[in-house]
C-alpha positions in Angstrom: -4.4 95.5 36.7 -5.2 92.8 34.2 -8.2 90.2 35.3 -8.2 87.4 34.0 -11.1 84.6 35.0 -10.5 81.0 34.3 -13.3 79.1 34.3 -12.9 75.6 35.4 -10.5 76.7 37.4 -10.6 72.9 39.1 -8.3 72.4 36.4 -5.4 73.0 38.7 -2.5 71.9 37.4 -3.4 73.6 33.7 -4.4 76.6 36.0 -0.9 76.6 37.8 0.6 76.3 34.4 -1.2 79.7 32.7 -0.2 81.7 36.1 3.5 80.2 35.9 3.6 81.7 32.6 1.7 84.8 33.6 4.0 85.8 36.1 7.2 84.9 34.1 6.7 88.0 31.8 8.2 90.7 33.7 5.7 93.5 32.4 3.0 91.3 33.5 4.3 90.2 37.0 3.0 92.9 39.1 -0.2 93.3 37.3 -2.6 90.5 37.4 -5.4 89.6 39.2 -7.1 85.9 38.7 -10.9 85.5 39.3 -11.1 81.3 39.7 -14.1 79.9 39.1 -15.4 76.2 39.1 -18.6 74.2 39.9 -16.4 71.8 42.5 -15.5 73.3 45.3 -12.8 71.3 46.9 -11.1 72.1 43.5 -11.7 75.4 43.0 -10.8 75.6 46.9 -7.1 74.2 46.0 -6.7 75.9 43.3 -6.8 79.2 45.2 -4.4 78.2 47.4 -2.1 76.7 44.9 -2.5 80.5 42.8 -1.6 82.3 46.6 1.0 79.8 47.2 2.2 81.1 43.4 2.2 84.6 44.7 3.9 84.0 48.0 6.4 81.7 46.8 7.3 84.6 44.0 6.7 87.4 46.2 4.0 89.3 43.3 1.2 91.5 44.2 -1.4 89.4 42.4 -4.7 89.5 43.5 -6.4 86.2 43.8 -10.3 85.4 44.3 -12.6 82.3 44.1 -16.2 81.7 43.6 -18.9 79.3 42.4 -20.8 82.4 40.9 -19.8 82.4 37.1 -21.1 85.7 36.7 -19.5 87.2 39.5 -15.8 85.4 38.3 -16.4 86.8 35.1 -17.6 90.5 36.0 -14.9 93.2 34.6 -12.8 90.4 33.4 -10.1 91.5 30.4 -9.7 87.9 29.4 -11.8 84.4 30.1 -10.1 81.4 29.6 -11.9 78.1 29.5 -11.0 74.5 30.5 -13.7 72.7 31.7 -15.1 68.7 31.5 -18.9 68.7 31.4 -20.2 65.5 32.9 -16.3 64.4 33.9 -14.4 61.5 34.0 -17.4 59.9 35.6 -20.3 59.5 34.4 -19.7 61.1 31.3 -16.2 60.0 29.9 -16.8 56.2 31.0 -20.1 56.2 29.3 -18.4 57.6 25.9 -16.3 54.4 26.2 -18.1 51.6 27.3 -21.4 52.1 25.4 -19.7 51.8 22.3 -17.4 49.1 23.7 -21.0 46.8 23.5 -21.0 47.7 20.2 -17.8 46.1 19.3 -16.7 50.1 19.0 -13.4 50.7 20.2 -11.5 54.3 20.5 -8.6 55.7 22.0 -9.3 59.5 23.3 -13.0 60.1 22.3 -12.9 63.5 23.0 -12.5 65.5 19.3 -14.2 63.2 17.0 -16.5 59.8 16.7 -19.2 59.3 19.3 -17.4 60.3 22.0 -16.1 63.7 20.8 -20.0 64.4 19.5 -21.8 64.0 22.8 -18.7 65.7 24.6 -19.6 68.7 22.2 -23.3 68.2 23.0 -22.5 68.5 26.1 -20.3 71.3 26.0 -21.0 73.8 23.5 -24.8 74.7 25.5 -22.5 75.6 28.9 -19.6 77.3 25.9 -23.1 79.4 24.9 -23.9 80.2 28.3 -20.4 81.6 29.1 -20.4 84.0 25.9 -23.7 85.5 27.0 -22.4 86.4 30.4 -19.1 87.7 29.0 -21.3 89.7 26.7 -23.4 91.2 29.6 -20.6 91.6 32.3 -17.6 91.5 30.4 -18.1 92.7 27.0 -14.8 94.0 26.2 -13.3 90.6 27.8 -10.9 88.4 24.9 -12.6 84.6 25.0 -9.6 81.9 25.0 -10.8 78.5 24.7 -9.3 74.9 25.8 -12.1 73.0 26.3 -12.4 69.9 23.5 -14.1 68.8 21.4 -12.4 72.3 20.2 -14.0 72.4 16.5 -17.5 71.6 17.2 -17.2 74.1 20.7 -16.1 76.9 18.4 -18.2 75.9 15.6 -21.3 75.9 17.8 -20.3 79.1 20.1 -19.9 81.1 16.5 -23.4 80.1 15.8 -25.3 80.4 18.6 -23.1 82.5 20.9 -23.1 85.9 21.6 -19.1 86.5 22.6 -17.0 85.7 19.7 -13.9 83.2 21.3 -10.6 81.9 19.9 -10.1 78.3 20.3 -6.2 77.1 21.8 -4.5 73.7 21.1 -0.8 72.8 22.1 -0.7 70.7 19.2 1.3 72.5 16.9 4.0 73.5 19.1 4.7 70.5 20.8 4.8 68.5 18.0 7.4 70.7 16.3 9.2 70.1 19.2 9.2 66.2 18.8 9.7 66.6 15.1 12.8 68.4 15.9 14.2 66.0 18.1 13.1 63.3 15.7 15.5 65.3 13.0 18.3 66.2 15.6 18.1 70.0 15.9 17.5 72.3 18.3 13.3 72.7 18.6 13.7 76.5 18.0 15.5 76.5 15.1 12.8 74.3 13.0 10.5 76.5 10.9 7.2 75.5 10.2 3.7 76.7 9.5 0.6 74.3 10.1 -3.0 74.9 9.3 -6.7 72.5 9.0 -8.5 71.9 11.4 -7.9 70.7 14.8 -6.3 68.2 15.8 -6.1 67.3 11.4 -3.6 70.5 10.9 -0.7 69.2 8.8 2.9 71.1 8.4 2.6 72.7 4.9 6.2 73.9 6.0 9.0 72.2 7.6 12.2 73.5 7.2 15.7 73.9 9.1 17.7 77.1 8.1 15.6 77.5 5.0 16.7 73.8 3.6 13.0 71.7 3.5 13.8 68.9 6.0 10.9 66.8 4.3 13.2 64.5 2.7 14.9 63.6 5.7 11.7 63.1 7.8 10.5 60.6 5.5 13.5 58.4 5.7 12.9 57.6 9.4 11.5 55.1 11.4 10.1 53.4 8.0 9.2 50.5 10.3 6.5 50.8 12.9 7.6 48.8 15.2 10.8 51.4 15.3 8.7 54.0 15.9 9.5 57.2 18.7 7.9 57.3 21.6 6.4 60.6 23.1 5.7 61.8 27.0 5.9 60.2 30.2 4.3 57.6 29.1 6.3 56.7 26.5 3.5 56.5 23.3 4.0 54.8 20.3 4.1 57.4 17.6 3.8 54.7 14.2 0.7 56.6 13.2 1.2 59.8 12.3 5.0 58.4 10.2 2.1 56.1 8.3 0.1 58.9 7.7 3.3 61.0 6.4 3.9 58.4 3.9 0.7 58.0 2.7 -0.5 61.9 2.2 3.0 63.4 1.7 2.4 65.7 5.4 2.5 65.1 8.9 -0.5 65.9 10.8 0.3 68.0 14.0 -1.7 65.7 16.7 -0.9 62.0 18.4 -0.8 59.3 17.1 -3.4 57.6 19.6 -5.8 60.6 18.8 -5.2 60.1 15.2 -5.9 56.6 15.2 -9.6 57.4 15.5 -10.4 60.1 13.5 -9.7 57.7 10.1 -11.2 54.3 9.2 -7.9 52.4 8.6 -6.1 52.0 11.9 -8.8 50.9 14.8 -10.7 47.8 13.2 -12.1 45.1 15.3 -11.7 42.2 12.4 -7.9 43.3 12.3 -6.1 43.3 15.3 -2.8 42.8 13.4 -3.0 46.4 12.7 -4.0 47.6 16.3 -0.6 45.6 17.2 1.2 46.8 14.3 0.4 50.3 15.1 0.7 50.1 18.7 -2.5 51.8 18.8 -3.5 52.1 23.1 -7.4 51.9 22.5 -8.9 53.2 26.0 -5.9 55.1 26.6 -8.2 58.1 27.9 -9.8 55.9 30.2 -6.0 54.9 31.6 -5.2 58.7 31.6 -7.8 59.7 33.9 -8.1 56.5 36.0 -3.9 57.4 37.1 -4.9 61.0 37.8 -7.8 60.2 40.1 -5.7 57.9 42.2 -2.9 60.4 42.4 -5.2 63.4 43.0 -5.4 63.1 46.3 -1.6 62.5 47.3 -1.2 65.5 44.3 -3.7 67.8 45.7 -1.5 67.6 49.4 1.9 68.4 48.0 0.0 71.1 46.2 -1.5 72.5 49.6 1.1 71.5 51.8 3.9 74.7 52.4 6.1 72.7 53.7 7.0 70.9 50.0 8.2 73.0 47.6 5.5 74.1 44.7 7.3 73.6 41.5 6.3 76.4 38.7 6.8 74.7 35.1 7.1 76.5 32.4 4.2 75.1 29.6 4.7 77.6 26.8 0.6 77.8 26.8 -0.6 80.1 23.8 -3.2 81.9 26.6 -0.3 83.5 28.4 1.4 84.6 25.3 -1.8 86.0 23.5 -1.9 88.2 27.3 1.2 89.5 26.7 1.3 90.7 23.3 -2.1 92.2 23.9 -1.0 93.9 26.9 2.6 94.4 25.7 2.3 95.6 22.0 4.2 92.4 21.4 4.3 91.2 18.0 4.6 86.9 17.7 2.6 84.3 15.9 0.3 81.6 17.8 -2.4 79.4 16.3 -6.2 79.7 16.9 -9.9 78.1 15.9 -11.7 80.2 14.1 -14.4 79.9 12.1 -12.8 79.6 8.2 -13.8 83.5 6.4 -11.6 82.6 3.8 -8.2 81.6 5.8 -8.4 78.4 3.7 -9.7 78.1 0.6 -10.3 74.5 0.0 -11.9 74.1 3.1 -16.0 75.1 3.8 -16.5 78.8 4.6 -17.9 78.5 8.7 -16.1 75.6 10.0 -13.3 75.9 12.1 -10.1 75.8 11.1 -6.4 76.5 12.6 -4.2 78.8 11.2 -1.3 80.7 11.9 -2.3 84.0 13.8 -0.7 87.3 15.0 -1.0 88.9 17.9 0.1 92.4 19.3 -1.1 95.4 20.9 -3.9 95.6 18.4 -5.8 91.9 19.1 -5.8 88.6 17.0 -5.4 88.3 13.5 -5.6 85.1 12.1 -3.7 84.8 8.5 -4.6 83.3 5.1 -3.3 80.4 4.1 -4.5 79.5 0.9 -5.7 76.3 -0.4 -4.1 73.2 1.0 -2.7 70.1 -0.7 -6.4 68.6 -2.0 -5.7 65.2 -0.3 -5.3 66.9 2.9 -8.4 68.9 2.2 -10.3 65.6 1.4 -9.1 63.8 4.5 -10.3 67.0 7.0 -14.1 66.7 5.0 -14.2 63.4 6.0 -14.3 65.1 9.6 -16.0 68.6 8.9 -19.0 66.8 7.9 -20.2 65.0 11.5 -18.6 68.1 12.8 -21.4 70.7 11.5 -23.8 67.5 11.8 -23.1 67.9 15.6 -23.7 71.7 15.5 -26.6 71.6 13.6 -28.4 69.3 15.9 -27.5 71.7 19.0 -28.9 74.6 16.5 -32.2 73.1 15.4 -32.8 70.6 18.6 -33.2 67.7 15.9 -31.9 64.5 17.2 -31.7 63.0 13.8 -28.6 65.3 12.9 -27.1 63.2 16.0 -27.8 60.2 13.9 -26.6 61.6 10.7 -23.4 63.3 12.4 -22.5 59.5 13.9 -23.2 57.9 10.9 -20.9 60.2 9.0 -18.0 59.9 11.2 -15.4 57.7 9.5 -14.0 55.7 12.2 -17.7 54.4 13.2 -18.7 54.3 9.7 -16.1 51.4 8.9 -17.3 49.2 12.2 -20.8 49.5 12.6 -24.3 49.3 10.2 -26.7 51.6 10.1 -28.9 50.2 12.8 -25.8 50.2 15.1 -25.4 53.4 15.0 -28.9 54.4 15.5 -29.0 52.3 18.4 -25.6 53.2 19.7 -26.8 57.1 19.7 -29.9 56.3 21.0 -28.2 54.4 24.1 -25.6 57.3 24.5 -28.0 60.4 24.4 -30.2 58.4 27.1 -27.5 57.5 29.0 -26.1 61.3 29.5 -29.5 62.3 30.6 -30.0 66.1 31.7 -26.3 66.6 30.7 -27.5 66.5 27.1 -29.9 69.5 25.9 -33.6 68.7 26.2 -34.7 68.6 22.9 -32.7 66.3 22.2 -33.2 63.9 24.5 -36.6 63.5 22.9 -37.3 60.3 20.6 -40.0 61.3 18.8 
């Protein structure tokens, strides 16, 4: 049998989506047995009956158990994926928005960079460090798969102060390729590409169709902004990431409405020409989670309920494929975080980068991809810098590195003085109370 434990398991959808594509692989199907675990247990609770509905619908042997004991979901597991929220939607993700908000600070995701994604990763990486150490003691053997964002300080600060190395997975890379194809009208599967950076700021270094660079052609579309495609169910503006192309030469493998705010020159509260001309949703997380929560409980029914059929997507996860090649001997490439031991060579040695990575029957092996184009380099400092910042605070307990991490991210840089931000990160660590390590919660 192959165990595998996902924890945050309350994830359910995302947790449906990893055991679709678990049991699609036929060498796999009979096979698995899924330890849930989660801190909510009306969640976790329909989560294991969506996973048994999975089985019975399928008719597979899979063995399926639940518990609020992490140690106990993790105890002989083979693999340990993570995709958890600390804090939530509320308190933690609406006090990420509307302290800055009083500010005059304005974001659209706040979950990678700026003072939103550093108190997520405050938040996180301690419970990230707390997960390694049980792997390490119950599960030592056990492959680490990580979703949880902010992804590069999570793996930055599990790499330091961890004891279970991890690999960090994004959807990122794929999905844009996807949209990039349909942008150029060909089929998504015959576009060639490798990406690498960081997260969420990994560019294409490649993009080509039948070995003819398809650059050229990418750059002559939607010139305007206002022409620009539109991704998802909710149709979002996508005039960002064609600026971006134009201005750097490479397009960056991560929304537009993410992007926005990792860079000073889109989100500015003085110009709300460009916010327009960009189509730029500011609050757009806020939006995101406020739809889920009013359709989570008439969700969570059709989920339960036997008498509606349980639909089984098909999300092309890398978790499920990294399973399977290990398992398998099957050879194919995915991308992973991992801290940067000379994968890039423009980039610092530690941080965590993305890069093309092969998996088979022998593990992960992440591949070298040189140095990149300098002013991509010099556009992912900009967000290395608050990124270590953030780590070293969790690594020393000094709540000045909080300071010095905010007041080095760009996007807050370019809207608020130095007092601002002081004050902002004062506001936000008190605010997140006990969610927030101790030490730093101290002023003096």
């Amino acid at each position: 049998m192959v165990r595998i434990a996902f924890v945050g398991a309350g994830s359910t959808v995302f947790a449906r989506n990893l055991i679709g594509d678990l049991i699609a692989y036929p060498e796999l199907r009979d096979r698995l047995s899924f330890s849930l675990h989660d801190i909510d247990e009306r969640r976790l609770r329909t989560s294991e009956v969506v996973a048994n509905r999975i089985a019975a619908t399928c008719d597979i042997p899979m063995t399926v158990e639940a518990t609020t004991d992490r140690r106990k979901a993790l105890e002989g597991a083979d693999y340990v994926v993570t995709m958890f929220q600390v804090g939530g939607y509320e308190p933690s993700t609406v006090i990420d928005f509307e302290i800055p908000e009083k500010y005059g600070l304005q974001q659209t995701i706040a979950d990678t960079l700026g003072v939103g994604g550093i108190m997520r990763g405050l938040r996180t990486v301690p419970v990230l460090v707390d997960v390694s150490e049980d792997i390490s003691e119950v599960a030592g053997d056990a492959v680490f798969l990580n979703y949880a964002n902010p992804m590069a300080i999570n793996m930055w600060g599990l790499a330091d102060l961890g004891s279970h190395p991890g690999y960090g997975l994004c959807h990122s890379i794929p999905l844009t390729a996807s949209d990039l194809a349909h942008d150029l009208g060909i089929p998504a599967d015959e576009l060639e590409y490798t990406a690498a950076g960081i997260n969420h700021m990994a560019f294409y270094l490649k993009l080509e169709h039948h070995g003819q660079n398809v650059y050229p052609k990418l750059k002559t579309l939607f010139t305007d902004p206002a022409d620009a495609p539109r991704r998802g169910e909710r149709g979002m503006p996508d005039a960002v990431r064609y600026e971006i192309m134009r201005r750097l030469g490479y397009f960056v493998a991560e929304s537009s409405e993410h992007f926005a705010e990792y860079t000073p020159w889109f989100i500015k509260r003085d110009r709300p020409d460009l916010i327009a001309e960009f189509q730029i949703p500011l609050r757009e997380y806020i939006r995101r989670c406020e739809i889920h929560d009013a359709e989570w409980d008439a969700l969570r029914s059709r989920l339960e309920d036997e008498s509606v059929e349980l639909t089984i997507p098909h999300s092309g996860e890398f978790a499920p494929q990294i399973i399977h090649s290990i398992e398998t001997d099957t050879q194919r490439t995915v991308y992973t975080n991992i801290p940067n031991q000379g994968h890039i060579d423009n980039l610092p040695d530690g941080c965590i980068v993305e890069v093309p990575t092969t998996v088979d029957g022998h593990g992960l092996s992440p591949q070298r991809v040189g140095a990149l184009p300098p002013q991509l380099a010099a556009v992912i400092q900009t967000n290395v810098g608050p990124q270590a910042l953030t780590v070293e605070a969790l690594k020393t307990g000094d709540r000045a590195h909080v300071y010095h991490a905010a007041m080095l991210d760009p996007h807050t840089a370019a809207e608020l003085s130095l007092e601002q931000i002081h004050n902002l990160v004062d506001d936000l660590l008190d605010a997140h109370g006990d969610y927030i390590p101790a030490s730093l919660r101290d002023r003096t």
